[in-house]
C-alpha positions as CSV (number, residue, x, y, z in Angstrom):
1,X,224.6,148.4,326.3
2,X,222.6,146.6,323.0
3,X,225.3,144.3,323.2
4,X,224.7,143.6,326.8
5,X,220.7,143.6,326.5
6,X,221.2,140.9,323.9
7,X,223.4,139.2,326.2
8,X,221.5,139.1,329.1
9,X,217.9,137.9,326.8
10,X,219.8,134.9,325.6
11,X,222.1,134.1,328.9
12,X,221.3,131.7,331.4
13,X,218.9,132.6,334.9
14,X,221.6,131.6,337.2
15,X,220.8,132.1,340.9
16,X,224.0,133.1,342.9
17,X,224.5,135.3,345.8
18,X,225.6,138.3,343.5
19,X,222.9,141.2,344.9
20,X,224.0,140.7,349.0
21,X,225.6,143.8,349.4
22,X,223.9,145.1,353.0
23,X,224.4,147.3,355.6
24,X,224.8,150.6,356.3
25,X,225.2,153.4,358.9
26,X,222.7,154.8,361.0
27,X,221.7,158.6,360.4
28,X,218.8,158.4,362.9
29,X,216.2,155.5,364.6
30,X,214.7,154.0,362.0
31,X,213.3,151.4,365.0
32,X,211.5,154.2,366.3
33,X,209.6,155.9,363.6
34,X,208.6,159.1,364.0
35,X,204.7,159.6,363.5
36,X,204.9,162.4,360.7
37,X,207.3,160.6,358.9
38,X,205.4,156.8,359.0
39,X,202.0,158.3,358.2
40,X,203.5,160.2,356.1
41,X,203.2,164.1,357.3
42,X,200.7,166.1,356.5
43,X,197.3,165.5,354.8
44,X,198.5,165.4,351.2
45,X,196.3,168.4,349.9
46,X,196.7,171.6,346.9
47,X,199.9,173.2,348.1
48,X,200.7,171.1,351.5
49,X,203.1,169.1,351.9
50,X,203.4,165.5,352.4
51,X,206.5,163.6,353.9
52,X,207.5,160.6,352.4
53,X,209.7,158.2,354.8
54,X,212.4,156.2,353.1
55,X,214.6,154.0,354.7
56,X,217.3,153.0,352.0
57,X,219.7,150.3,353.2
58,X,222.8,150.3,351.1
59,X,225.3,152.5,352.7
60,X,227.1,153.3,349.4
61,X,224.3,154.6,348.0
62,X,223.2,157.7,350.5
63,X,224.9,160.5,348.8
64,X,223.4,159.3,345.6
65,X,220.4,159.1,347.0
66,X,220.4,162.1,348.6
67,X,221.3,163.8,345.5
68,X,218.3,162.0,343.7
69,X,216.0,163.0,346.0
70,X,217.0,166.7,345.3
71,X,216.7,166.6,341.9
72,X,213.3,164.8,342.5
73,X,212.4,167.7,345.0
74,X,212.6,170.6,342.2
75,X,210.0,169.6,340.0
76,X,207.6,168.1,342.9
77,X,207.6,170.6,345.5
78,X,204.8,168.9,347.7
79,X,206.5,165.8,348.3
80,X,209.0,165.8,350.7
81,X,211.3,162.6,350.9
82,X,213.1,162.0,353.9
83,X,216.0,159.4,353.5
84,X,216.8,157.2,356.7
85,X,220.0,155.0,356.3
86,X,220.1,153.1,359.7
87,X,222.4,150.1,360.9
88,X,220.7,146.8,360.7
89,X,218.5,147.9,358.6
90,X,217.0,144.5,357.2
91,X,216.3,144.3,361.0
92,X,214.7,147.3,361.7
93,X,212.5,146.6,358.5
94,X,211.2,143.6,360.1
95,X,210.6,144.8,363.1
96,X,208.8,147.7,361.6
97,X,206.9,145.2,359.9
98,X,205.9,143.0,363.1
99,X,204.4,146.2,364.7
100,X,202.7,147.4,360.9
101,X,204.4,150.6,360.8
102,X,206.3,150.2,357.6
103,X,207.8,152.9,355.9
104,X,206.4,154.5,352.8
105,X,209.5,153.8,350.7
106,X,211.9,151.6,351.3
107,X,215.1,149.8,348.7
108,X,215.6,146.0,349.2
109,X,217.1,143.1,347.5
110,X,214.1,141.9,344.9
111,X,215.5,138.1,345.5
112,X,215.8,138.6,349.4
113,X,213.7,136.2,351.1
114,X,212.3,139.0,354.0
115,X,211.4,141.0,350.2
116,X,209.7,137.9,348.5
117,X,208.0,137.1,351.6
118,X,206.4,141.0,352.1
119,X,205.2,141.4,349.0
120,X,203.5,137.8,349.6
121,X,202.2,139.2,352.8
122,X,200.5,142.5,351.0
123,X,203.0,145.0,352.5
124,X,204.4,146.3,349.2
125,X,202.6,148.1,346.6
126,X,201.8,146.2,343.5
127,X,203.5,148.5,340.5
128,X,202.5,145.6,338.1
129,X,200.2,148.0,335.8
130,X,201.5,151.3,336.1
131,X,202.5,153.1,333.4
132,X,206.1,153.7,334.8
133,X,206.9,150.0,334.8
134,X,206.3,149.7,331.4
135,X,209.9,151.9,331.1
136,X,211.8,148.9,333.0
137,X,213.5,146.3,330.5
138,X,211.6,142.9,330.9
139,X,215.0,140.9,330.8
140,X,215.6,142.8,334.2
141,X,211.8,143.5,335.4
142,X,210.5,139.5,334.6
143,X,212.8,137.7,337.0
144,X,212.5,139.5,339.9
145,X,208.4,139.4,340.0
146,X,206.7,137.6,342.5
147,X,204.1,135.6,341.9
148,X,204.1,137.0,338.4
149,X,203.6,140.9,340.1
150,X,206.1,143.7,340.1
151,X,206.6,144.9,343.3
152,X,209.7,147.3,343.2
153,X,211.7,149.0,340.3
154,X,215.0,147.5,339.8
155,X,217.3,150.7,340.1
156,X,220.4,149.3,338.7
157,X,222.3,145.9,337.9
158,X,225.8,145.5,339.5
159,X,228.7,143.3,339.0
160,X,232.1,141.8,340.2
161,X,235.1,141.4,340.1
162,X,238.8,143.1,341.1
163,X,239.5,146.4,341.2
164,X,243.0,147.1,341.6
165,X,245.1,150.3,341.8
166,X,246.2,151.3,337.9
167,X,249.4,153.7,339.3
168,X,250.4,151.2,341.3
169,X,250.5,147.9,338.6
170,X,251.9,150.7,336.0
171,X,254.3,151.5,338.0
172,X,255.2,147.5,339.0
173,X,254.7,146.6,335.3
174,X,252.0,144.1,336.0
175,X,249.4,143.4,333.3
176,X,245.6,142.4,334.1
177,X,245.7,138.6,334.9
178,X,243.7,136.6,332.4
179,X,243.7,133.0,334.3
180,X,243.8,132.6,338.2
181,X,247.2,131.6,338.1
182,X,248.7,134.7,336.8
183,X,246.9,136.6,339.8
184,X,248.7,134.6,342.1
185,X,252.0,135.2,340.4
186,X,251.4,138.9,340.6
187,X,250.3,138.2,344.5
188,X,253.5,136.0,345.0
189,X,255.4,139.3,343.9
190,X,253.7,141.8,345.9
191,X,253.8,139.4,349.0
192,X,258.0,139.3,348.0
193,X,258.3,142.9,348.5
194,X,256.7,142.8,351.9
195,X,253.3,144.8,350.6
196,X,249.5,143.9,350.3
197,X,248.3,142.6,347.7
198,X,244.1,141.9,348.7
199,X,242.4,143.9,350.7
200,X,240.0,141.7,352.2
201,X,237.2,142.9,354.6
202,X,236.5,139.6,356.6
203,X,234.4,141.2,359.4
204,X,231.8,141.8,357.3
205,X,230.4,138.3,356.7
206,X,228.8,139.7,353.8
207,X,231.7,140.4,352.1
208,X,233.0,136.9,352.2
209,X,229.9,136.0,350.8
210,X,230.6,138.3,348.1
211,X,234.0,136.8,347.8
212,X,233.1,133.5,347.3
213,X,230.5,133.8,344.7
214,X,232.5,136.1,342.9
215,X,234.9,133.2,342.6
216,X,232.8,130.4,341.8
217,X,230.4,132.3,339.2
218,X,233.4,132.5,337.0
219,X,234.1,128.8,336.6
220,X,230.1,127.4,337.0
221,X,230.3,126.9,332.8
222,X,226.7,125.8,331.6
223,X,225.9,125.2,334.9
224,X,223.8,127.3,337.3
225,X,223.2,127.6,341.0
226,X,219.7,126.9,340.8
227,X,220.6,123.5,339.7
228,X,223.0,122.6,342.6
229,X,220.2,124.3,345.1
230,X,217.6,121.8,343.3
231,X,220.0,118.8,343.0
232,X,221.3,119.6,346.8
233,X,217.8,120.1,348.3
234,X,215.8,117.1,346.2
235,X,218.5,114.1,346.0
236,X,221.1,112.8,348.4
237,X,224.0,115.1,346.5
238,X,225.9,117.5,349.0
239,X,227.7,120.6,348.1
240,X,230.7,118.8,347.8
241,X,230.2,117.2,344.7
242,X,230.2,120.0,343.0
243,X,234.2,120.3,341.9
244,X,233.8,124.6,341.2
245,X,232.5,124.9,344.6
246,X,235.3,122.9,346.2
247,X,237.6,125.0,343.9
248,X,236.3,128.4,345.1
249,X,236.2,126.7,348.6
250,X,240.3,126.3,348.9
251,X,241.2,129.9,346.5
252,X,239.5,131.9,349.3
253,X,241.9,130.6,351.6
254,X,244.8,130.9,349.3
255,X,243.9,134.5,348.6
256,X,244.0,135.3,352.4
257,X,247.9,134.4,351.9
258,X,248.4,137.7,350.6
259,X,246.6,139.8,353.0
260,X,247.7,141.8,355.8
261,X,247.1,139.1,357.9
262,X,244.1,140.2,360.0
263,X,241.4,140.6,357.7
264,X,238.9,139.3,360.3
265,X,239.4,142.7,362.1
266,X,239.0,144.7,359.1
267,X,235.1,145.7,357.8
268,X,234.0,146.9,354.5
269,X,233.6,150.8,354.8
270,X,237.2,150.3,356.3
271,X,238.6,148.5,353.8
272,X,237.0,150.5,351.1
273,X,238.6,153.9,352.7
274,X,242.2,152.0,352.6
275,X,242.2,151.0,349.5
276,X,240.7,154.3,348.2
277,X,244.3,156.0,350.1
278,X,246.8,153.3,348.7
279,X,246.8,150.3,350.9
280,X,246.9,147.3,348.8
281,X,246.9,146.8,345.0
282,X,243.4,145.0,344.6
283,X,240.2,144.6,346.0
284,X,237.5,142.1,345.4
285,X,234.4,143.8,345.4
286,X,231.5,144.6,343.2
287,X,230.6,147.9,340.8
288,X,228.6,149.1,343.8
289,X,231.6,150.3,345.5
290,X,232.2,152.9,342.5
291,X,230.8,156.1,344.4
292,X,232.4,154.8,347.8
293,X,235.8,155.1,346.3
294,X,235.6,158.2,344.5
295,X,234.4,159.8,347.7
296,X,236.9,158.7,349.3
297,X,239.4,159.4,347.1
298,X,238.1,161.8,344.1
299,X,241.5,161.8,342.0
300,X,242.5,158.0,342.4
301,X,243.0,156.0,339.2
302,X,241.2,152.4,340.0
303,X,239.5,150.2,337.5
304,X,238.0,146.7,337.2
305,X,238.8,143.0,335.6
306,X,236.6,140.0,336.1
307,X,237.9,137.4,338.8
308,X,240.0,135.6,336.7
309,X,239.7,131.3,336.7
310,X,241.9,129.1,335.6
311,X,241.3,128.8,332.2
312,X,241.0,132.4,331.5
313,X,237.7,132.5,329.8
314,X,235.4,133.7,333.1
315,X,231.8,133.4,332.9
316,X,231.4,137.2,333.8
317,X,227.9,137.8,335.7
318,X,225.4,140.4,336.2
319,X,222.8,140.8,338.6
320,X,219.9,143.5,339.9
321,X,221.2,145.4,342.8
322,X,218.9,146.9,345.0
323,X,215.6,148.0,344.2
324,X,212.9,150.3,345.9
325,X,209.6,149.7,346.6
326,X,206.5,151.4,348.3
327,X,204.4,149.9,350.9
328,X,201.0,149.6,351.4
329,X,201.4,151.0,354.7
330,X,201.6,154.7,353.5
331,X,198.9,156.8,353.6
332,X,199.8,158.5,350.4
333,X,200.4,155.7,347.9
334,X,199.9,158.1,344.9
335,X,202.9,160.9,346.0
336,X,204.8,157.2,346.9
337,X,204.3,155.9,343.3
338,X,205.0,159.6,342.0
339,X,208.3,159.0,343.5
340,X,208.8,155.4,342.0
341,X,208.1,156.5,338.6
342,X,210.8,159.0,338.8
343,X,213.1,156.4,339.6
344,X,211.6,154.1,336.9
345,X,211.6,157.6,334.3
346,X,215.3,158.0,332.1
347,X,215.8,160.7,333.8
348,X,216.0,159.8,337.3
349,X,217.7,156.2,336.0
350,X,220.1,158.0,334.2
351,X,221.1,160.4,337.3
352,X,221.3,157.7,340.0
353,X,223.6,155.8,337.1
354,X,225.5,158.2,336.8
355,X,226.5,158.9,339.9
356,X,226.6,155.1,340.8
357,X,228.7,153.8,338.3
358,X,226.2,150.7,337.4
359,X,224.3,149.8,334.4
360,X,220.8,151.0,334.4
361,X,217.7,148.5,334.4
362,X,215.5,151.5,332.7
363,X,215.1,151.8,328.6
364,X,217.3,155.0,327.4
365,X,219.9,155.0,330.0
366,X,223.4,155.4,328.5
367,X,225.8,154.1,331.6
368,X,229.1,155.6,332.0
369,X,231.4,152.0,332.6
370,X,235.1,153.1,331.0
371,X,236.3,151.6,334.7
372,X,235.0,148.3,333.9
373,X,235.6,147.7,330.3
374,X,237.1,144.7,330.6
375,X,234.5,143.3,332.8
376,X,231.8,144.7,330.3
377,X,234.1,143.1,327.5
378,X,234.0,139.8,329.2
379,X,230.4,140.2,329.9
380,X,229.7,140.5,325.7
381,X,231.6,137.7,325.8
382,X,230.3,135.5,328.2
383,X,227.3,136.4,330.2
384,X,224.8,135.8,332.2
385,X,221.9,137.6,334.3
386,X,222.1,136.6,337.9
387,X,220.0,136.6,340.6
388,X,219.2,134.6,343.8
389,X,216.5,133.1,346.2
390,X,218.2,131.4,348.9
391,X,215.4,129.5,351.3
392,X,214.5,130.6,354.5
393,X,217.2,131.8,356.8
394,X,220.0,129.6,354.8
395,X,221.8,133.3,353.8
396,X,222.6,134.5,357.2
397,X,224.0,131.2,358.4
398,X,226.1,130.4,355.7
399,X,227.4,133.7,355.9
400,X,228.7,133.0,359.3
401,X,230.0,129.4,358.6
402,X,231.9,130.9,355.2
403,X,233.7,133.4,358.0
404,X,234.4,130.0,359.7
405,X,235.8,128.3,356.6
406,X,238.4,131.6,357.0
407,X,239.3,130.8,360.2
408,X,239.6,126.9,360.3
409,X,240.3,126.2,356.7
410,X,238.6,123.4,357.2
411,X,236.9,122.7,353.2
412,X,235.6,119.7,353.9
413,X,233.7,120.5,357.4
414,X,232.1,123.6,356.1
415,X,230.9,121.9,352.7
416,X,229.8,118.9,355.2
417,X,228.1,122.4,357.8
418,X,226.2,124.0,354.8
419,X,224.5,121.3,352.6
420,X,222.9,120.8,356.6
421,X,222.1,124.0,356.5
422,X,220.5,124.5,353.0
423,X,218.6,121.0,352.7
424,X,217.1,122.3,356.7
425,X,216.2,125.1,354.7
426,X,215.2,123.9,351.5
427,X,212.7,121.3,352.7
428,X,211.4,124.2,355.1
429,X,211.0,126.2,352.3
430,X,209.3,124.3,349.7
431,X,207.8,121.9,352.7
């Protein structure tokens, strides 16, 4: 990880859509907050308990969570944290925050414009001085403040690229694909013998958003996405003019050549269970899916390269995945901070790591990445720290007009459909 801390000092701040990953399913009605839990149970005093409400958004990350939040329990036996993993949850938060009645705890996207905007607003506690923080490596901590104020501890950083099915390339005698040609070959073949070689949740509009940044990252070169959004949104440039967004553009379609056929009927937490079982020989998706397929399928032998492009020399990204925060809604901000230093401490880092799968953001933490190693490799290699602030509501509408470019195929029209959308945006946003 010194190799990768260097790396990430000295890369480039690229924005990109790499930290999306949202959704989750509901274990109870967050909407409907339940008065102990909002206000946070009861009075905190010596030997009473207080309750802690914690709605936590990524659907992968529950059990890890819940296993956190166990270990957390043993050495602070008058907090209780109760961990609410709704569907919609971005929704629910906002909702939550129209009628003040916020959560105490909550994990969101640092970049995420409903996040930045919160913390703008007052609603999240400012961790900027406190003594935990200081734990959190600045290359991670620093770009994801607001306003120059830490808001939320990063919990880990997360990348992408293909995992595929080790028995099942073995047993083909494939090797990893180094350019994006050689990928295709290798699809070409498993198309030949009448099997699947992507397994590509389209339902999910998040996951083609996923998709497409995973392939366009690769080839941006010196480049960055906070360039185009500035070019795009300042001058008369569209989208198209960009040739590595064209690119990425026309391989999405290409890869949905190799697919079952009906990927726009198949969602993530489905598509993560087939692939776990055997359908399929890879799957574009990030590290965060780690705990998802070993729960699905404990013994399965799966690992990771980056996205190849055509060259073969990927610029392999990283980025912060979710983060939690504590709002100033709660009545018991000092057990809600007690809680965030534990996730900022090594020892709570290292847990949720290592249960995870992802690189830690906290000083001390030794991650456990053999799965990746050619992604971490590449990463040495070639790296950059990623992260993204899309304007306004510019992320949930080209979501649904990437699903579109799925359908129609139509590169042109949804280049044309998006620079709309983001300069509507943009100039909204920085009006």
């Amino acid at each position: 990880m010194k190799k990768i801390l260097a790396c990430l000092i000295a890369g480039l701040l690229a924005l990109s859509s790499l930290s999306a990953c949202s959704g989750s399913q509901s274990t109870g009605d967050a909407s409907k907050p339940d008065e102990s839990q909002s206000q946070g149970g009861e009075e905190g005093g010596d030997g009473e308990v207080v309750e802690l409400e914690f709605i936590q958004q990524k659907r992968e990350a529950v059990e890890t969570f819940d296993a956190v939040i166990a270990e957390f329990g043993k050495s602070h036996k008058n907090i209780k944290v109760t961990q609410n993993n709704v569907a919609d949850a971005g929704q629910v938060l906002m909702s939550r925050a129209a009628s003040n009645t916020l959560p105490d705890l909550m994990t969101h996207w640092p970049s995420d414009s409903t996040f930045v905007t919160f913390c703008k607003e007052g609603r999240i506690i400012d961790i900027t001085n406190e003594d935990f923080a200081k734990g959190m490596n600045p290359a991670y901590a620093d770009p994801i403040k607001v306003d120059g104020k830490l808001y939320c501890v990063p919990v880990a950083l997360n990348f992408m690229g293909v995992w595929y099915n080790v028995d099942k390339f073995e047993d083909a005698g494939y090797k990893v694909p180094k350019t994006w040609d050689d990928m295709i070959a290798i699809a070409e073949d498993i198309k030949s013998k009448g099997e699947v070689a992507f397994v590509l949740p389209d339902k999910d509009t998040w996951t083609i958003d996923q998709c497409m940044s995973n392939i366009y990252s690769k080839s941006l070169g010196d480049l960055t996405v906070q360039e185009i959004y500035d070019e795009v949104g300042t001058t008369d440039k569209t989208f198209a003019d960009y040739p590595v967004l064209v690119d990425a553009a026309e391989k999405m379609i290409q890869l949905r050549e190799y697919s079952d056929g009906d990927t726009l009927s198949l969602g993530y937490d489905s598509a993560t269970s087939a692939f776990a079982t055997g359908t399929g020989y890879m799957f574009l998706q990030g590290s965060w899916v780690y705990a998802s397929l070993k729960g699905s399928n404990p013994d399965g032998n799966f690992a990771m390269f980056p996205v190849p492009n055509d060259d073969g020399n990927p610029k392999q990204t990283m980025g912060v995945d979710l983060a939690i925060a504590g709002t100033t809604n709660s009545k018991y901000p000092d057990q809600v901070k007690e809680f965030l230093a534990y996730m900022g401490s090594v020892e709570g880092a290292q847990l949720y790591s290592d249960l995870d799968g992802s690189p830690s953001c906290v000083d001390g933490v030794e991650p456990k990445l053999d799965y990746a190693k050619a992604v971490i490799d590449q990463f040495n290699a070639n790296g950059a720290l990623s992260m993204s602030f899309r304007p306004g509501t510019y992320q949930d509408d080209y979501r649904a007009e990437t699903q579109g470019l799925i359908i129609d195929k139509d590169v042109q029209s949804w280049l044309a459909t998006v620079t709309k959308v983001f300069k509507d945006n943009y100039a909204e946003a920085n009006g």
